[in-house]
gemmi code that builds the backbone of each chain (N, CA, C; Angstrom):
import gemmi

chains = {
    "A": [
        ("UNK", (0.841, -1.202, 0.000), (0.000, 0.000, 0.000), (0.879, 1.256, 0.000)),
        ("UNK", (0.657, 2.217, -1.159), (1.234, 3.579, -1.186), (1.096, 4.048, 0.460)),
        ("UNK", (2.381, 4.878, 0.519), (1.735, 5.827, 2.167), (2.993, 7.091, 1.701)),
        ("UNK", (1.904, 8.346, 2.057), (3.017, 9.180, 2.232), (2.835, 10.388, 3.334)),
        ("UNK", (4.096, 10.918, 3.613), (4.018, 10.902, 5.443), (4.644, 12.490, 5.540)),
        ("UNK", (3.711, 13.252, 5.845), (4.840, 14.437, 5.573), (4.965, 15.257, 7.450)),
        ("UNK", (6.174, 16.043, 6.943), (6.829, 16.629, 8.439), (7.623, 17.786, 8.078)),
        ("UNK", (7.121, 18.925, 9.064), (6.063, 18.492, 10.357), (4.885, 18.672, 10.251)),
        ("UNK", (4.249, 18.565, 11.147), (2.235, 18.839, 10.706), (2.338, 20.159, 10.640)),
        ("UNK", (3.391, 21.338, 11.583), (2.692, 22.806, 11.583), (4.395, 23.197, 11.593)),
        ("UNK", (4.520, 24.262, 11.012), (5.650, 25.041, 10.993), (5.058, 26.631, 11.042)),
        ("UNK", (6.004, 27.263, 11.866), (5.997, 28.660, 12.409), (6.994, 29.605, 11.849)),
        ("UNK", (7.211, 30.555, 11.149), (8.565, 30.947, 10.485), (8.220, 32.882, 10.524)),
        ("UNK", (9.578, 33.089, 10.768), (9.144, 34.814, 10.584), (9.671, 35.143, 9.356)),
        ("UNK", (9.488, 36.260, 8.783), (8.995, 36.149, 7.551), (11.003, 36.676, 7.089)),
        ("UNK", (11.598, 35.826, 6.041), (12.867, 35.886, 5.801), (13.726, 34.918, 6.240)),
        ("UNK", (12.850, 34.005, 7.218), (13.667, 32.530, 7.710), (12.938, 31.019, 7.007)),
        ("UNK", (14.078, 30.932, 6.084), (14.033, 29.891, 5.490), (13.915, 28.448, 5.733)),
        ("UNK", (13.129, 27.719, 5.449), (13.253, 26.120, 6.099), (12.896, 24.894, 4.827)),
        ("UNK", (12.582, 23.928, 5.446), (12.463, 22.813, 4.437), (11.238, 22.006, 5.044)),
        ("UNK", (10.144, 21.634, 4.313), (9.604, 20.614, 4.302), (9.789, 19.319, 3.609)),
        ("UNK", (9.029, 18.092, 4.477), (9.904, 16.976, 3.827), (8.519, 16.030, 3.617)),
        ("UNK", (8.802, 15.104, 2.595), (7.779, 14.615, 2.760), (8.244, 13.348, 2.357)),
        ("UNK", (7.830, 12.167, 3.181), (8.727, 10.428, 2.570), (7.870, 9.731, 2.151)),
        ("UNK", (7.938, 8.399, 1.686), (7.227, 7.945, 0.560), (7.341, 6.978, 0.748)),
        ("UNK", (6.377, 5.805, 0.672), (6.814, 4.401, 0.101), (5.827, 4.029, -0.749)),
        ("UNK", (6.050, 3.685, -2.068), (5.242, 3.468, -2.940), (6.055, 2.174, -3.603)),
        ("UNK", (5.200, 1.553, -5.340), (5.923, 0.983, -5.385), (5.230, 1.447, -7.120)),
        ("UNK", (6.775, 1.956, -7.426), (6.499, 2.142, -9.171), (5.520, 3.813, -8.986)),
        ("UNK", (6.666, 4.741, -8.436), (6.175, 6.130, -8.057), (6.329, 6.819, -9.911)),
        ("UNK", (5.350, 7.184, -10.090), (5.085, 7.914, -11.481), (4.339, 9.474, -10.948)),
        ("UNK", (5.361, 9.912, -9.935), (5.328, 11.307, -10.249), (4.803, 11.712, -8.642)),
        ("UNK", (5.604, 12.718, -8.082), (5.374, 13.229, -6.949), (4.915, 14.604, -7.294)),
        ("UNK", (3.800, 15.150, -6.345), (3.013, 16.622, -6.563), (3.265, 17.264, -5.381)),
        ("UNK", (3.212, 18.599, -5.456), (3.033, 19.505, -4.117), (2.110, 20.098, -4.735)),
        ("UNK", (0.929, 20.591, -3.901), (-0.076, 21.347, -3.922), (0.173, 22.213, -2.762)),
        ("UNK", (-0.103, 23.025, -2.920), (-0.709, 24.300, -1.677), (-1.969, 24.562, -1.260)),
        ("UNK", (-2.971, 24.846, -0.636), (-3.489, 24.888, 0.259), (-3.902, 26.075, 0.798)),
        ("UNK", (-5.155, 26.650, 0.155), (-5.316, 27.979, 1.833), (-6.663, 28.095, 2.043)),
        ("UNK", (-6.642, 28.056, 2.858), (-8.528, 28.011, 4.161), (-9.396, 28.252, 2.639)),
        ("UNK", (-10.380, 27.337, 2.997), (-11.633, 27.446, 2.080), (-11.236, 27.009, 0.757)),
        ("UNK", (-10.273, 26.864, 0.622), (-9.956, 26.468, -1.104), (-9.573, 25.158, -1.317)),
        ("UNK", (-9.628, 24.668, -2.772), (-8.928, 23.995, -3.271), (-7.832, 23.630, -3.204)),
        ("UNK", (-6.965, 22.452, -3.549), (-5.387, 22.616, -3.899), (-5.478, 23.119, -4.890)),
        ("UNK", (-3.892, 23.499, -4.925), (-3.711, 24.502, -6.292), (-1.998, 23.896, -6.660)),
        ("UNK", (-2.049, 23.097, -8.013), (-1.261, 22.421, -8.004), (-0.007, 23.310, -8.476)),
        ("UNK", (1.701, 22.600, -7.791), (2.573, 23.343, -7.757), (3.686, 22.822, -8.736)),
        ("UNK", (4.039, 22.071, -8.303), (4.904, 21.207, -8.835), (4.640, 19.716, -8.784)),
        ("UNK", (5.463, 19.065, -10.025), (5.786, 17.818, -10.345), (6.779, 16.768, -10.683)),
        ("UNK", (7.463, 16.116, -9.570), (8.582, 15.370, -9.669), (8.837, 14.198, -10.225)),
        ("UNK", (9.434, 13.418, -11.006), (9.657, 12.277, -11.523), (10.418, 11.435, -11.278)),
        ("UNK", (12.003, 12.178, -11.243), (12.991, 10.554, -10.563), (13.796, 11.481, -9.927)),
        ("UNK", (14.797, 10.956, -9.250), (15.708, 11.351, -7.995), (16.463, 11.944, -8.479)),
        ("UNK", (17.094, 13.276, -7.795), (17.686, 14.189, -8.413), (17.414, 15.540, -9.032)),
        ("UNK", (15.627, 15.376, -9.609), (15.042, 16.261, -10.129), (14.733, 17.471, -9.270)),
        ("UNK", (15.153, 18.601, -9.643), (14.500, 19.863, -9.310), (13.409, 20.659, -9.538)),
        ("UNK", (12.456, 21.366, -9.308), (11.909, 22.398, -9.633), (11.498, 23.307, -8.564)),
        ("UNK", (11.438, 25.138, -9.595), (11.412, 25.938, -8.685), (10.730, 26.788, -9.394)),
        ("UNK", (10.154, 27.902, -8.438), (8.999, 28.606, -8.632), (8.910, 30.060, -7.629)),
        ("UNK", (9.840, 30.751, -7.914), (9.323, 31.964, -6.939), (10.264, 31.516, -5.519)),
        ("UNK", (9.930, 31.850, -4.833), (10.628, 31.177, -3.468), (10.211, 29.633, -3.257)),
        ("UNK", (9.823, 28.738, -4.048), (9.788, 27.421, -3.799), (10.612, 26.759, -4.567)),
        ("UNK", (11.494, 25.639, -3.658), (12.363, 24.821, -4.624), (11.804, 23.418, -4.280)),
        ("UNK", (11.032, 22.537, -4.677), (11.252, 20.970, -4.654), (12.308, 19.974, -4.874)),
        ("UNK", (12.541, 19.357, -4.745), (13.816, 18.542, -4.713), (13.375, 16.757, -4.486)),
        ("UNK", (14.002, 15.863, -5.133), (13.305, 14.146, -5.073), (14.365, 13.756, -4.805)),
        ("UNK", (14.285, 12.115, -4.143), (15.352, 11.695, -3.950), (14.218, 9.922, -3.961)),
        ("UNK", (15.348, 8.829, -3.570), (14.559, 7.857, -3.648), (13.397, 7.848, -2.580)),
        ("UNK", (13.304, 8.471, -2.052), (12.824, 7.550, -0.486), (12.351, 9.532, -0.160)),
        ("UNK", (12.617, 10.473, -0.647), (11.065, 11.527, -0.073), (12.024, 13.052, -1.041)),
        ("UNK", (10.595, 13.772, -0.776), (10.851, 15.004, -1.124), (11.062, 16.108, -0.658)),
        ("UNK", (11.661, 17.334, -0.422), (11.711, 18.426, 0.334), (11.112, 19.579, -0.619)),
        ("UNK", (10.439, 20.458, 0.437), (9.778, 21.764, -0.681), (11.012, 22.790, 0.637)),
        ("UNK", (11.942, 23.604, -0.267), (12.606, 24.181, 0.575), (11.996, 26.070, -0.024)),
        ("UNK", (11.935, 26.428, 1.387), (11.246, 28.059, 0.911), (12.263, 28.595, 1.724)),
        ("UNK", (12.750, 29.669, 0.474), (14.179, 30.664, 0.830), (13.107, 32.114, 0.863)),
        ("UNK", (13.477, 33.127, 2.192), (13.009, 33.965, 2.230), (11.326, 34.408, 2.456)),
        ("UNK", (10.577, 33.423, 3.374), (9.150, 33.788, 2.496), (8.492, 34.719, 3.551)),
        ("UNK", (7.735, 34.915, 2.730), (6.667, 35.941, 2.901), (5.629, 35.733, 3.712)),
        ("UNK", (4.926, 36.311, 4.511), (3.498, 36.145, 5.022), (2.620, 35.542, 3.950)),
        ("UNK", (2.234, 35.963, 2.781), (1.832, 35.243, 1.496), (2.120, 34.054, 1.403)),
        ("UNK", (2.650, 33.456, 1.356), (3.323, 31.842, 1.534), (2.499, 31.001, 2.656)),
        ("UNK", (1.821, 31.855, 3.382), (1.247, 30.621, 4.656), (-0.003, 30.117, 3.559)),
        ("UNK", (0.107, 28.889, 4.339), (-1.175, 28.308, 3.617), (-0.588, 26.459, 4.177)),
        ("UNK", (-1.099, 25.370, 3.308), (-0.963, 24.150, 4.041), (-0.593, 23.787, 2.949)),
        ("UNK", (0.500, 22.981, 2.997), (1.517, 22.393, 1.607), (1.608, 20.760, 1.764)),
        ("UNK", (0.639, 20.306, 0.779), (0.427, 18.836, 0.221), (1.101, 18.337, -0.468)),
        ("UNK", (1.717, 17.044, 0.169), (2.635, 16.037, -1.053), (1.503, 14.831, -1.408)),
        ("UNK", (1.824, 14.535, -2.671), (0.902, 13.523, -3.170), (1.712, 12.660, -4.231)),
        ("UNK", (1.645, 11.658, -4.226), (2.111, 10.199, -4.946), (1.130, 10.008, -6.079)),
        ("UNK", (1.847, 9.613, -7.538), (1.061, 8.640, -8.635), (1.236, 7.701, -8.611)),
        ("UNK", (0.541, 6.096, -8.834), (1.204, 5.124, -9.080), (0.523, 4.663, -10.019)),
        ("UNK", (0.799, 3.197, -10.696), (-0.353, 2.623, -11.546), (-0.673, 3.473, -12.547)),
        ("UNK", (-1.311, 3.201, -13.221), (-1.928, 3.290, -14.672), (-2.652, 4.484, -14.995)),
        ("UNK", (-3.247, 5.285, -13.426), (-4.503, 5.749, -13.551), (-3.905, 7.394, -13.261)),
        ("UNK", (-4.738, 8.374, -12.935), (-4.322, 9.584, -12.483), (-4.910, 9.597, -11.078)),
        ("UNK", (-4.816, 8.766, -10.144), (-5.475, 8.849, -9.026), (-3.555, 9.314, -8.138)),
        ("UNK", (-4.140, 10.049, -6.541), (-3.338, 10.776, -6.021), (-3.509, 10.230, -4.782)),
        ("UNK", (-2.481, 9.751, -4.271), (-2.202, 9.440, -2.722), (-1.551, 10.504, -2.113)),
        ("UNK", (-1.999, 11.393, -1.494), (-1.874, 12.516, -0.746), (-1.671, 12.175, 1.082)),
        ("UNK", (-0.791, 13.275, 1.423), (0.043, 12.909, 2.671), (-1.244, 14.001, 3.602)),
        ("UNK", (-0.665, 14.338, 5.014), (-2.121, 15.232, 5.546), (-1.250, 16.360, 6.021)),
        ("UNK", (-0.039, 16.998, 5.266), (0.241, 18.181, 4.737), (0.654, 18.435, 5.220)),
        ("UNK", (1.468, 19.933, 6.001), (2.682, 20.379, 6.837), (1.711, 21.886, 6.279)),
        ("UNK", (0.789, 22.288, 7.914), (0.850, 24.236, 7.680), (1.326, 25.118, 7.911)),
        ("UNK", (1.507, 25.812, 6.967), (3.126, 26.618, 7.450), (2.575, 27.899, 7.879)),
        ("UNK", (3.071, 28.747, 8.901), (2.569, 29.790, 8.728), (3.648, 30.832, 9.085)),
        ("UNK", (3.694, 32.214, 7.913), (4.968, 32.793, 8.049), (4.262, 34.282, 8.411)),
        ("UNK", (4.925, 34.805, 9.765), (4.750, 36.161, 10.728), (5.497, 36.905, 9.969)),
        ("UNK", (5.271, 38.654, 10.219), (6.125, 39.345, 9.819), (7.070, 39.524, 11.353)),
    ],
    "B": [
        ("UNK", (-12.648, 31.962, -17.402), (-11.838, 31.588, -16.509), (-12.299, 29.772, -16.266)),
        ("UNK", (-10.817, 29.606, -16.413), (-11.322, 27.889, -16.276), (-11.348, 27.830, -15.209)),
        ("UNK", (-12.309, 26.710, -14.508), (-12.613, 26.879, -13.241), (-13.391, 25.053, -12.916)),
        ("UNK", (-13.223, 24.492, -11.985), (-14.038, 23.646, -11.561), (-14.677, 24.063, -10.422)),
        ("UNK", (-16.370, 24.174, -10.597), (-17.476, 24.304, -9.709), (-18.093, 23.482, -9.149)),
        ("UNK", (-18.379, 23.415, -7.607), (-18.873, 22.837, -7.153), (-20.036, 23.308, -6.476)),
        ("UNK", (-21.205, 22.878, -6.264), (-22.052, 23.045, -5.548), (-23.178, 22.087, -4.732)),
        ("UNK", (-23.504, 22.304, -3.664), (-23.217, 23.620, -2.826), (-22.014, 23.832, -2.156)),
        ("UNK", (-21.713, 24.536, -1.664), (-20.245, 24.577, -0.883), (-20.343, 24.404, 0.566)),
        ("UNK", (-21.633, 24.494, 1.260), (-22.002, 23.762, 2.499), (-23.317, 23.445, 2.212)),
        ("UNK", (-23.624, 22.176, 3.139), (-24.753, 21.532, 3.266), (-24.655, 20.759, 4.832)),
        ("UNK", (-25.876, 20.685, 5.012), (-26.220, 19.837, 6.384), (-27.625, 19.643, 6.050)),
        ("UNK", (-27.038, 17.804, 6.458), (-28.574, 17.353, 6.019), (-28.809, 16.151, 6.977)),
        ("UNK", (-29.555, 15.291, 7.149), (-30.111, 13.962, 8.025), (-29.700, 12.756, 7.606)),
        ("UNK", (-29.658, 12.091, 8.691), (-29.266, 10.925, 8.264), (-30.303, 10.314, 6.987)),
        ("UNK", (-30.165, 9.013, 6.223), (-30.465, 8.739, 5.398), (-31.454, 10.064, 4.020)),
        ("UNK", (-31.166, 11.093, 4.094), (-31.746, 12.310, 3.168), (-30.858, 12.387, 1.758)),
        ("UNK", (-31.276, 11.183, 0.535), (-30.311, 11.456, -0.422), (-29.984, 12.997, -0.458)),
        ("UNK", (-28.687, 12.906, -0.882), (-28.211, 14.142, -1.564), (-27.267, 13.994, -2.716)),
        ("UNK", (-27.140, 14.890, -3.663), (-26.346, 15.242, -4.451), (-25.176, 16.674, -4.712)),
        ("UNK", (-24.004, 16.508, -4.406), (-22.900, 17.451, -4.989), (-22.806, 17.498, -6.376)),
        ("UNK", (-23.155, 18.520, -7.126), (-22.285, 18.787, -8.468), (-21.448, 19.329, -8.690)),
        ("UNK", (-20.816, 18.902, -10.133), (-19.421, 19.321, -10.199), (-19.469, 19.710, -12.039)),
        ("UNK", (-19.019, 20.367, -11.758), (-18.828, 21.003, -13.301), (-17.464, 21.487, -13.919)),
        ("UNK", (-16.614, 21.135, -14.933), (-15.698, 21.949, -15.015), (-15.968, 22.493, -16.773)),
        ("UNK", (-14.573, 23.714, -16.889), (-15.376, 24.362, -18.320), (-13.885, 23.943, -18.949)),
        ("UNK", (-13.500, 23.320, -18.914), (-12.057, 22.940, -19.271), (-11.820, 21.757, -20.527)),
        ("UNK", (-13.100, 21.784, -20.708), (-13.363, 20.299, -21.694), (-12.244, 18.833, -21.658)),
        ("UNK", (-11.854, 18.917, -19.585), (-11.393, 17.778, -19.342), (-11.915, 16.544, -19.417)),
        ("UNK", (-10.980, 15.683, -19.871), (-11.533, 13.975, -19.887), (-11.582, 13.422, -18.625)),
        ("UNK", (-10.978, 14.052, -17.839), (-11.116, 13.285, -16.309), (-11.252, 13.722, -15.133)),
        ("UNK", (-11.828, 13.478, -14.197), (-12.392, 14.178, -13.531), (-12.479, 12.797, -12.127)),
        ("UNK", (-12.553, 13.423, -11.008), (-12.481, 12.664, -9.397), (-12.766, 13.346, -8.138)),
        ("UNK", (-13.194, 12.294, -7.421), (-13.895, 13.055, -6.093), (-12.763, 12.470, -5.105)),
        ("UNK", (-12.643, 13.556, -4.557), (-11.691, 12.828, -3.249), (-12.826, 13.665, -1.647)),
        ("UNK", (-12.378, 12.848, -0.674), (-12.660, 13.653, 0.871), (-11.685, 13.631, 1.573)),
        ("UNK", (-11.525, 14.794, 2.215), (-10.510, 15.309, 3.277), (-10.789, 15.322, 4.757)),
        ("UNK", (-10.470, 14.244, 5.357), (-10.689, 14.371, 6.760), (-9.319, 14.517, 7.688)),
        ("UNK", (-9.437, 15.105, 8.545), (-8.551, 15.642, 9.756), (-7.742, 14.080, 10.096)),
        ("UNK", (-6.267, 14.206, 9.847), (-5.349, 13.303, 9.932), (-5.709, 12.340, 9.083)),
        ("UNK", (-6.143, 12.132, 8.081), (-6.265, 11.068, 6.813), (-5.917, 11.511, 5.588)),
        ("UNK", (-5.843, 12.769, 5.201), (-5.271, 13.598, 4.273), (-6.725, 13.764, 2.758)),
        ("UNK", (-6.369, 13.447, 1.715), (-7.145, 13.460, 0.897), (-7.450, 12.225, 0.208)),
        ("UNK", (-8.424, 11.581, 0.191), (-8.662, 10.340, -0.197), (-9.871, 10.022, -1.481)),
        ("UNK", (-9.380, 9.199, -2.943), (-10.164, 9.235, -3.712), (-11.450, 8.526, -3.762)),
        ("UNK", (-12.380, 9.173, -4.002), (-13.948, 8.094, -3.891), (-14.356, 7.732, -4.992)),
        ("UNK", (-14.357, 8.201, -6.250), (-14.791, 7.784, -7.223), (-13.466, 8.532, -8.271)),
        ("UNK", (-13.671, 7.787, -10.089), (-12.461, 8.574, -10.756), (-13.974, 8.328, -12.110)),
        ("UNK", (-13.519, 9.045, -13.112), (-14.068, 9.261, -14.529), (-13.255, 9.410, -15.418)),
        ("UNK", (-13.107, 8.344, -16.231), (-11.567, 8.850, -17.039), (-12.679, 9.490, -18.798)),
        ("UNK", (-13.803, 8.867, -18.843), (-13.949, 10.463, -20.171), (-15.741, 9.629, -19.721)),
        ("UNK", (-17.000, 9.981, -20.616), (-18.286, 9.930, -20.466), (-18.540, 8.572, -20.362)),
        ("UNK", (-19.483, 7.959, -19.636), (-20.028, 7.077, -19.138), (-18.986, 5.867, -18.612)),
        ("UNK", (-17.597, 6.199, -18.239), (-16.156, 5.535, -17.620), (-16.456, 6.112, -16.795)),
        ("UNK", (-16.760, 5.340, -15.625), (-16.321, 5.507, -14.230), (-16.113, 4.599, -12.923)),
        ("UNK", (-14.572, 4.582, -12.118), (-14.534, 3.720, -11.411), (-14.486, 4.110, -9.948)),
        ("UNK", (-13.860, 3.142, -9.110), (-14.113, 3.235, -7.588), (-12.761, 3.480, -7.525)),
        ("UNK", (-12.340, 4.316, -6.515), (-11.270, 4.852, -5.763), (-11.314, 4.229, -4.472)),
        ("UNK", (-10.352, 4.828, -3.844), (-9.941, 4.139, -2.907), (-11.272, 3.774, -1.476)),
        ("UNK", (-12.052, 4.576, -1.778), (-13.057, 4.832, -0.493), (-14.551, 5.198, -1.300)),
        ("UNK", (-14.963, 4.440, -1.780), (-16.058, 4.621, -2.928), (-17.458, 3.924, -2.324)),
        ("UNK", (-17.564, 3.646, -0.587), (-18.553, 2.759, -0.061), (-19.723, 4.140, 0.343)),
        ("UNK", (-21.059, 3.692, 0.119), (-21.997, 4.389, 0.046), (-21.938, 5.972, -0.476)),
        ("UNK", (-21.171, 6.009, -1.755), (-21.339, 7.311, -2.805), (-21.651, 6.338, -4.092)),
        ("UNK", (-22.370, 7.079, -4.661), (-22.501, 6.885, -7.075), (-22.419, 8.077, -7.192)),
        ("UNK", (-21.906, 7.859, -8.462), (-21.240, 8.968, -9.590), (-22.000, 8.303, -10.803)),
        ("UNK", (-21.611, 9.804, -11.430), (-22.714, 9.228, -13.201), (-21.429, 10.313, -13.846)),
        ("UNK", (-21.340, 10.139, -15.234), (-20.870, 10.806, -15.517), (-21.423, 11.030, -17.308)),
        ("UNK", (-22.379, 11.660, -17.237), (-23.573, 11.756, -19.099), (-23.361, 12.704, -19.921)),
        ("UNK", (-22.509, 13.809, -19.291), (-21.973, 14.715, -19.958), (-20.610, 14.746, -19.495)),
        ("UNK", (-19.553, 15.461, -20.427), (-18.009, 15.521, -20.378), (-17.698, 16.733, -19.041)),
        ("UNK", (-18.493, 17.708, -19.227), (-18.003, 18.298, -18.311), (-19.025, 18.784, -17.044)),
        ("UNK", (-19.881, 17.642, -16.898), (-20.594, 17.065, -15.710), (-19.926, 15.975, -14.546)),
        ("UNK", (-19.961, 15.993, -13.459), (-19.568, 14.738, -12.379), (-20.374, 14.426, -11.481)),
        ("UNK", (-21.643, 14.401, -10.991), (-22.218, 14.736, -9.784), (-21.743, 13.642, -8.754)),
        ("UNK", (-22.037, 13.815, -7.862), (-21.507, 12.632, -6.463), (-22.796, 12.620, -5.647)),
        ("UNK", (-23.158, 11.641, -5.420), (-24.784, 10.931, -5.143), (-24.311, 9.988, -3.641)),
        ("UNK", (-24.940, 11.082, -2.805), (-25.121, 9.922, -1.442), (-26.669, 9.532, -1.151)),
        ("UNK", (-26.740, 8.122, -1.472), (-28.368, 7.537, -1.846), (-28.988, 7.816, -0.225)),
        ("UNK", (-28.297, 7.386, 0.705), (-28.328, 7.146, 2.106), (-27.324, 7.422, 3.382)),
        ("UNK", (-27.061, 9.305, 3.127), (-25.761, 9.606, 3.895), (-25.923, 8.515, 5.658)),
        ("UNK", (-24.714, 9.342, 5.762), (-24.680, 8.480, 7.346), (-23.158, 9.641, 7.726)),
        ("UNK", (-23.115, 9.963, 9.026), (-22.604, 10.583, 10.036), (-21.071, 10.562, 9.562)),
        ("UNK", (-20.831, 9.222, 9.159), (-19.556, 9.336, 8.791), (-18.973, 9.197, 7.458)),
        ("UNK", (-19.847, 10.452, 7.072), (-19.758, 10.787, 5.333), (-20.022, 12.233, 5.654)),
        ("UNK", (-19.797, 12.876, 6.871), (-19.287, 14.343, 7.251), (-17.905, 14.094, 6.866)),
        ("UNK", (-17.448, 15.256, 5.782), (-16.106, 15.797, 5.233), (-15.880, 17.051, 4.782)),
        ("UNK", (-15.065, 16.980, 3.960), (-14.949, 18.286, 2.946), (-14.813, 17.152, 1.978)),
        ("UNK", (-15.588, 17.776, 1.159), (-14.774, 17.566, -0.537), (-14.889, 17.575, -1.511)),
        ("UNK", (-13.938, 17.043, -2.420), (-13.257, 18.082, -3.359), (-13.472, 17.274, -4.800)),
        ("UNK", (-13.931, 17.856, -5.853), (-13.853, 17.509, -7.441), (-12.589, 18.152, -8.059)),
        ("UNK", (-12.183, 17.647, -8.707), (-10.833, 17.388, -9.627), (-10.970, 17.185, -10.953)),
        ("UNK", (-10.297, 17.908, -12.139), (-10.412, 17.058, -13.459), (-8.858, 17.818, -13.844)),
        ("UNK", (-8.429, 16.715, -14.876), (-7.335, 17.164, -15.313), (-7.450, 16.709, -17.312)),
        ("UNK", (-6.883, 16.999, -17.745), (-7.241, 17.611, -19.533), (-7.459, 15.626, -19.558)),
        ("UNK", (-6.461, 14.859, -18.938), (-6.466, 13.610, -19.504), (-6.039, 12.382, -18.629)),
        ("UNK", (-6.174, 11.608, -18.417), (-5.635, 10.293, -17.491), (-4.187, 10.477, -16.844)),
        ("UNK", (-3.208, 11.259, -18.123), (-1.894, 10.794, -17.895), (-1.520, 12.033, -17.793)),
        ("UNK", (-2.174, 13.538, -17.568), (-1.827, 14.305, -17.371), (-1.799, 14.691, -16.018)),
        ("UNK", (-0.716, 15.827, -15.774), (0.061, 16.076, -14.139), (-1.144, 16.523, -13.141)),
        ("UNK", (-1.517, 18.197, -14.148), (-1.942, 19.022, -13.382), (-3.500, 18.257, -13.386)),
        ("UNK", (-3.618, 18.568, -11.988), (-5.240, 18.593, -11.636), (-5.699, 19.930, -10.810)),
        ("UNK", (-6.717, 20.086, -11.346), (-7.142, 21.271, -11.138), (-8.544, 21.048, -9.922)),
        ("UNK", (-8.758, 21.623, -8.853), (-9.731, 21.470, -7.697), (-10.452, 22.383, -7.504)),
        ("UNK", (-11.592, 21.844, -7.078), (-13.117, 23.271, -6.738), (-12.701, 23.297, -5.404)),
        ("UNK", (-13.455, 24.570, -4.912), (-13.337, 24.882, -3.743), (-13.712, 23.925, -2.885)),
        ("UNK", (-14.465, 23.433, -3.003), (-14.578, 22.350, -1.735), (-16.552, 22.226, -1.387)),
        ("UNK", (-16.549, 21.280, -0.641), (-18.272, 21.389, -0.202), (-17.972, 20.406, 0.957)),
        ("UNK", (-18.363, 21.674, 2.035), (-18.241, 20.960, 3.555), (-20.086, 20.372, 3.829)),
        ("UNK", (-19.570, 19.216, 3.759), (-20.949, 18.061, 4.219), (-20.730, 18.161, 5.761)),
        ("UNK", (-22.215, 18.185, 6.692), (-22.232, 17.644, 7.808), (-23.203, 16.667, 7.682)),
        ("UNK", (-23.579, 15.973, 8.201), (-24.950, 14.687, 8.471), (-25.064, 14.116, 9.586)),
        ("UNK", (-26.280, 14.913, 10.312), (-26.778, 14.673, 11.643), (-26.867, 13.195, 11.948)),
    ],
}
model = gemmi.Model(1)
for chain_id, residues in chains.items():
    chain = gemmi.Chain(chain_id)
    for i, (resn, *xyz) in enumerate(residues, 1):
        res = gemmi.Residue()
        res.name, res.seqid = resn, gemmi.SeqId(i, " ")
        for name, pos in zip(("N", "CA", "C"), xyz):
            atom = gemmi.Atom()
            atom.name, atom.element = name, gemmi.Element(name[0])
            atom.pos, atom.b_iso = gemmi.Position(*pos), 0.0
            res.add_atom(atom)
        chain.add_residue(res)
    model.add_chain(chain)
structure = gemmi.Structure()
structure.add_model(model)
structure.setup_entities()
């Protein structure tokens, strides 16, 4: 059974202190890791998409990063704008279905 | 504005009181899915639609139906809610099966007395 496990549940940051979320994985035949974001009342709002170990992507103050075994969303500098609740989610199999972790909320003070 | 709609976005209703969520997107996606979000379980799929009258069971698909008669129709059908089919949740479609992005409605917080 896919499981993915993310840490920590809540992060606190003032606004210009940088950190990392992580998120680990055990799947089997991973076809693509997602981060979504997250803010009260909404939808996810999809961010990025990872494929094999090693891969990067970045976006503004978000960098993702894969490795075998989990992912980090590392945020350099952020903003009060940036709070919200940041979802990792797993593909496997054939289908477009999403095994989603129960997220890490970040919330950044001035 | 492409958008997936859901409605209503809250409801509270009785035990056994069918109800129906719709879902609409204007995106002329082939696929489309219901997931629910409960507190420490994360987001979990209930039903999937991969294009018109295709549709299967996800991971948690016990007392919901889905129809799917138009492309950019989904509705989610509880024949006989029950207490613990209070969630949030969420419709999804993305252009195609094998495509990344999925795109999400705001949400529809169910309670059921």
């Amino acid at each position: 059974e896919d499981q993915v496990t993310q840490s920590p549940e809540a992060l606190r940051l003032q606004e210009g202190e940088s950190s990392s979320l992580n998120c680990s994985y055990t799947v089997s035949g991973l076809r693509g890791l997602f981060w979504y974001r997250q803010d009260p009342g909404k939808g996810p709002e999809f961010l990025f998409t990872l494929y094999s170990a090693g891969e990067e992507k970045e976006k503004e103050r978000l960098k993702a990063t894969l490795t075998k075994k989990e992912s980090f969303l590392h945020i350099t500098a952020p903003k009060p704008e940036d709070s919200a609740t940041y979802l990792c989610a797993v593909r496997t199999g054939g289908g477009n279905k999403l095994t989603f972790g129960t997220g890490t909320q970040l919330k950044v003070e001035l | 504005e492409a958008q997936v709609t859901q409605n209503p976005r809250y409801l509270i209703t009785v035990t056994g009181k069918k109800l129906t969520v719709t879902c609409s997107q204007n995106m002329n996606h082939e696929y489309m899915s219901w997931y629910r979000q409960d507190p420490g379980l994360g987001l979990r799929q209930i039903y999937y639609s991969m294009n018109v009258e295709v549709t299967d069971k996800g991971d948690v698909p016990e007392g919901y139906k889905v129809s799917r008669k138009e492309k950019r129709n989904f509705p989610l059908i509880l024949e006989s809610p029950s207490p613990n089919q209070t969630s949030l949740y969420f419709c999804a479609s993305s252009l195609s099966v094998s495509t990344d992005i999925q795109y999400f409605g705001a949400g529809t917080r169910l309670s059921v007395l």
